[in-house]
C-alpha positions in Angstrom: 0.0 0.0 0.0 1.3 3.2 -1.3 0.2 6.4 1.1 -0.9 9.7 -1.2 2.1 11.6 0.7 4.6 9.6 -0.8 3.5 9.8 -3.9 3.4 13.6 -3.7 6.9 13.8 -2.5 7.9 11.7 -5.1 6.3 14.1 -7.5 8.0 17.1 -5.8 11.6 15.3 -6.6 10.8 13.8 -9.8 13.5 15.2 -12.2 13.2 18.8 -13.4 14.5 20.0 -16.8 14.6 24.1 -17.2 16.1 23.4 -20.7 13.6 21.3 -22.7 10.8 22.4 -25.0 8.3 21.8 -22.3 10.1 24.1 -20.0 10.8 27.1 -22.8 6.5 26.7 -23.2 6.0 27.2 -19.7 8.5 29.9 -19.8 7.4 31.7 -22.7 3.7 31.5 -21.2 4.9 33.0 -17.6 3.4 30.1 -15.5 4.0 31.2 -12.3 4.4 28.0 -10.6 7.3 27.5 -13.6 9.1 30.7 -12.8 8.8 30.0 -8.7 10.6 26.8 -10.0 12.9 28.1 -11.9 14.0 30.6 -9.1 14.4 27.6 -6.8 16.9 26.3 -9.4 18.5 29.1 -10.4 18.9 31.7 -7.2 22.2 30.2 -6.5 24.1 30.6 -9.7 22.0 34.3 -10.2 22.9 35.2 -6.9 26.8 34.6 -7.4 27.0 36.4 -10.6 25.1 39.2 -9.4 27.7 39.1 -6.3 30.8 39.2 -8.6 29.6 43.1 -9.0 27.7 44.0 -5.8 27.4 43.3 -2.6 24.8 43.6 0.3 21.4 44.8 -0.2 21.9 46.2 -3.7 22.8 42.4 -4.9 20.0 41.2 -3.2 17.8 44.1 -5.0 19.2 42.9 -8.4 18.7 39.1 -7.9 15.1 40.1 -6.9 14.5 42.5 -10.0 14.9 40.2 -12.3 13.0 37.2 -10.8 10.2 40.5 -10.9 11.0 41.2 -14.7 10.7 37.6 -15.4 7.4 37.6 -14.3 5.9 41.1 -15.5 7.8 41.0 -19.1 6.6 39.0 -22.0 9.2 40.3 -24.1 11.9 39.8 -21.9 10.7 36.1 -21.9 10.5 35.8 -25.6 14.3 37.0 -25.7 15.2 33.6 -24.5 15.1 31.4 -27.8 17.1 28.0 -26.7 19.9 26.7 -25.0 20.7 26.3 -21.6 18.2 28.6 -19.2 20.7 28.8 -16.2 23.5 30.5 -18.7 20.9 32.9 -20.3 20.0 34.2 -16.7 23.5 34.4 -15.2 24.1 36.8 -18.7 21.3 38.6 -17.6 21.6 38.7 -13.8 25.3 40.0 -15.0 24.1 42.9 -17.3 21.6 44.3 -14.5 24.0 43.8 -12.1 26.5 46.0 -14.4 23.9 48.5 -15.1 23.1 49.2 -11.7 26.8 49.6 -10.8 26.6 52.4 -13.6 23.7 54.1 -12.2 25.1 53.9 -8.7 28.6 55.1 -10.2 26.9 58.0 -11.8 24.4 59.2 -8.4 27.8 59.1 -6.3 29.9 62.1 -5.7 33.0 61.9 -7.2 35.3 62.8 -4.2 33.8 60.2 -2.2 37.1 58.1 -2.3 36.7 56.4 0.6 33.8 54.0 -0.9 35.5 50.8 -2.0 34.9 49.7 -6.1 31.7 47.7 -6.7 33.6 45.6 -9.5 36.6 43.5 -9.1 38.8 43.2 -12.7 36.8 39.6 -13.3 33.6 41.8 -13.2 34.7 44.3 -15.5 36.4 41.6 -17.9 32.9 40.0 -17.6 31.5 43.4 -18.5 33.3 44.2 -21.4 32.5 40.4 -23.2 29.0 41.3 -21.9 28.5 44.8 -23.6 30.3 42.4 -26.9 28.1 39.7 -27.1 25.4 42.6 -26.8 26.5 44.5 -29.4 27.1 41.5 -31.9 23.5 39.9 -31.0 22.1 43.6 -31.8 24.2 43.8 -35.1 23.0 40.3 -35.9 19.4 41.4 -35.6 19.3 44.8 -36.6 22.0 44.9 -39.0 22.6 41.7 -40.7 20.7 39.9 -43.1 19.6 36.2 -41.9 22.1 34.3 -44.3 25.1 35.8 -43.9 25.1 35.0 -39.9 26.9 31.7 -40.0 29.4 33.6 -41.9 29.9 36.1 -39.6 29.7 33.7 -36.5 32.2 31.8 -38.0 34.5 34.4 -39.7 34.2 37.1 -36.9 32.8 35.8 -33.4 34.9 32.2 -33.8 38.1 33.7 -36.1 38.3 31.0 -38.3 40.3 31.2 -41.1 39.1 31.3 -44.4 39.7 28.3 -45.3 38.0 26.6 -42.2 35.2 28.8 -42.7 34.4 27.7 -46.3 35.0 24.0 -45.2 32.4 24.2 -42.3 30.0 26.5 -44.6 30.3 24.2 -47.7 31.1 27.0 -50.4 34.1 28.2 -52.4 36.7 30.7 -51.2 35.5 33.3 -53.6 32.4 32.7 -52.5 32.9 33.4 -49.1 35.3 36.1 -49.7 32.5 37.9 -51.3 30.3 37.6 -48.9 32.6 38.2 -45.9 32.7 42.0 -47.9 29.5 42.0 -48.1 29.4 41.6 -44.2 32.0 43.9 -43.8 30.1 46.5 -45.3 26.6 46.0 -42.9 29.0 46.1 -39.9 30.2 49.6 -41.6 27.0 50.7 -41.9 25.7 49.7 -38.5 28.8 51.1 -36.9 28.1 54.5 -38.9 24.4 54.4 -38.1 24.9 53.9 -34.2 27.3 57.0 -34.3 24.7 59.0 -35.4 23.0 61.1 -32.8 
């Protein structure tokens, strides 16, 4: 004889996957019990990257914040297209975290000297990939038509070679040489276009 509690704590620890197509549904959707889930699994690793950059309450205000944008932000949800959850929020976690260091950066006085720095040089490495990957995920959606993006991921993120490139892409040298200047010429024109005021 099997007694209901059992079975319901057996329930409570069957196996739980934040990275299938199930779990992207729920996400998508905003199912509350999901993302009450998904914090359970995930505080820990968004709470350490959040506390490579801040410290004390205003860590604790960021790892809360975004929990809060998760649930109040379709679109924030729909940003999340695939691969593994836990990695998309500590990027996240990290670029709130960053942004709030600005903001706080900017509303303190600058002879305040004694305050020690909210961001230790990992932080600010992390930073600078962080503002990258930003600005080539932008470029790739705004600025760069659809086919040439395994070109560029290949060519520009990865720094293949040419060779290697065309190998992997399945196309001539020529053929990828003229395309590669054709993608040279939308990073131009995005580049030029965000320098506009």
């Amino acid at each position: 004889m099997v007694h209901v509690d059992f079975l319901t704590t057996m329930a409570c620890k069957a196996p739980f996957s934040i990275d299938d197509d199930l779990a992207r549904a729920r996400f998508h959707a905003g199912e509350r019990d999901f993302i009450g889930l998904l914090y359970r699994e995930t505080y820990e690793t968004v709470d350490a990257t959040v506390g490579r950059v801040l410290r004390g309450a205003d860590r604790d205000t960021v790892v809360h914040d975004l929990y809060f944008r998760l649930l109040s932000k379709p679109e924030l949800r729909r940003n999340f297209s695939g691969g593994s959850m836990r990695s998309w929020l500590a990027t996240l976690a990290h670029n709130l975290a960053v942004d709030f260091w600005r903001r706080h950066r900017r509303e303190t006085n600058l002879e305040d000297r004694d305050t020690p720095p909210l961001v230790d040089p990992v932080s600010r490495l992390m930073e600078e990939r962080a503002e990258l990957n930003l600005f080539v995920e932008r470029f790739r959606r705004d600025g760069l038509p659809e086919e040439l993006w395994p070109l560029f991921q290949a060519r520009f993120v990865e720094r293949l070679d040419q060779r290697e490139t065309a190998r992997r892409l399945g196309m001539p040298r020529t053929t990828l040489a003229y395309r590669e200047l054709r993608v040279r010429r939308f990073l131009r024109a995005f580049l030029r276009k965000r320098a506009l005021p």
